[in-house]
VOPAGU-2260 file (C-alpha; in pm, 1 decimal, decimal comma):
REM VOPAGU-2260
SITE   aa  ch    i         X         Y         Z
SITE  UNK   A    0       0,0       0,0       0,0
SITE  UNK   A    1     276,6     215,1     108,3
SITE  UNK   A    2     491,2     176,0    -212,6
SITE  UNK   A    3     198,3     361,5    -383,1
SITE  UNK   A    4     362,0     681,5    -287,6
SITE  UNK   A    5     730,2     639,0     -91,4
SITE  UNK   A    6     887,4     913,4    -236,9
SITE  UNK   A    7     590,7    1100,5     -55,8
SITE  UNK   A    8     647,2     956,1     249,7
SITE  UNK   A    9     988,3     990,6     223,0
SITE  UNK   A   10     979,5    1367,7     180,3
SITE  UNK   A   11     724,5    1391,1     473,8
SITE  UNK   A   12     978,1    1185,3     708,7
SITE  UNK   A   13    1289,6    1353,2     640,9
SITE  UNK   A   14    1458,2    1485,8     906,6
SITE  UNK   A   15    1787,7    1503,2    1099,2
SITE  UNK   A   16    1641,2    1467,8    1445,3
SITE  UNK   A   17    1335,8    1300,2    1619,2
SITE  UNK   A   18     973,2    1488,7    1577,8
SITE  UNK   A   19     837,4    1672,1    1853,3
SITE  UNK   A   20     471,5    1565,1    1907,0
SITE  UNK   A   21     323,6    1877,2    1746,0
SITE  UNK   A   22     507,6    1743,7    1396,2
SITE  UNK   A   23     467,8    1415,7    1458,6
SITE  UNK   A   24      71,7    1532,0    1466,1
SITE  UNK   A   25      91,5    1745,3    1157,6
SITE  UNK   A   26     268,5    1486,6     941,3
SITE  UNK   A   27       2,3    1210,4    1021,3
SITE  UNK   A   28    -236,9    1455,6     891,4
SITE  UNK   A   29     -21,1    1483,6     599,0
SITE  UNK   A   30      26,4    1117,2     569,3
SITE  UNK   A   31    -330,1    1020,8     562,2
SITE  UNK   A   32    -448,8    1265,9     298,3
SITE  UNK   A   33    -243,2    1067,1      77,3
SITE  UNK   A   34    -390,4     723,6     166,6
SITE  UNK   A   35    -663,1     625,4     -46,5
SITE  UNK   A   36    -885,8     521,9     196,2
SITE  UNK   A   37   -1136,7     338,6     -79,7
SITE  UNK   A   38    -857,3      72,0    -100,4
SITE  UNK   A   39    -796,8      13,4     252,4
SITE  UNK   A   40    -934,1    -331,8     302,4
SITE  UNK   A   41   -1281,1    -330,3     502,7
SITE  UNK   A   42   -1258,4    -668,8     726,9
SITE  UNK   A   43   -1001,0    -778,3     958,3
SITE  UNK   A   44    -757,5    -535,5    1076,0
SITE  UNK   A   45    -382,6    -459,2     918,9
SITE  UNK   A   46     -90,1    -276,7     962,1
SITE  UNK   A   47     108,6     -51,2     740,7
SITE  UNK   A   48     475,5     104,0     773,1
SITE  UNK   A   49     433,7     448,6     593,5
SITE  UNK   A   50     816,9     496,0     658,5
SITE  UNK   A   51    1063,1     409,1     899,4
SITE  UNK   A   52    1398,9     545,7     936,5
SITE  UNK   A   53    1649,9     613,5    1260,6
SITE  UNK   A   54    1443,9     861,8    1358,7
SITE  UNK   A   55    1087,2     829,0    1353,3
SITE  UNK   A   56     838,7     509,6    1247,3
SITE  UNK   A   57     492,5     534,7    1085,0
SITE  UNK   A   58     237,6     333,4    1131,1
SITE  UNK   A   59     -91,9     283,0     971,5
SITE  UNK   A   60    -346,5      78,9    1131,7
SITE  UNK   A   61    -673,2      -0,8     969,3
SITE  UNK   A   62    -961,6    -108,1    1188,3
SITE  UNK   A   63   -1255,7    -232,1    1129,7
SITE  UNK   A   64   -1458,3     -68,8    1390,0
SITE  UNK   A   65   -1391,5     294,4    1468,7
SITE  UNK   A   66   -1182,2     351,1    1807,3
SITE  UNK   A   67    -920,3     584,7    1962,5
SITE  UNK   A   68    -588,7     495,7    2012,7
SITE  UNK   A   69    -470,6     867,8    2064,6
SITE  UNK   A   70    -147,4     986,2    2090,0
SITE  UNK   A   71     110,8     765,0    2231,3
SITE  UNK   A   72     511,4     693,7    2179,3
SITE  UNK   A   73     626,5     340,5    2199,9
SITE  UNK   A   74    1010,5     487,3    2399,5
SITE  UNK   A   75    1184,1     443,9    2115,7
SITE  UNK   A   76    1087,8     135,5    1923,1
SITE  UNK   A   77    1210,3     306,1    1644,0
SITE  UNK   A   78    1588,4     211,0    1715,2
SITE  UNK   A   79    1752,8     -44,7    1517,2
């Protein structure tokens, strides 16, 4: 799904040092206006990494039923 657009994604992720959450919030904006959401599968759920890099990971979960995860950090599951 994500190799649709990775130069996109790419572009939106670049950055020399880990987002603050007020850009981590304005890039998943970002991010999900270029999802096509008509082509997200409707049953089940799944997982999507938008990008990942040393940085910052991005995740796209699609659920079936509507819930909120909100905000949250995972302490830097993002390290290699």
């Amino acid at each position: 799904m994500a190799d649709e657009f990775p130069e996109a994604l790419a572009a939106l992720a670049a950055s020399s040092q880990p987002f603050q959450p007020d850009e981590c919030a304005a890039l998943a904006r970002r991010a999900g206006g270029l999802v096509d959401t008509a082509a997200l599968p409707r049953t089940g759920t799944s997982a999507f990494v938008l990008w990942q890099d040393e940085h910052s990971v991005a995740w796209l979960n699609v659920m079936p039923e509507r819930r909120d995860t909100g905000y949250h950090d995972h302490d830097g599951s993002g390290k290699r």
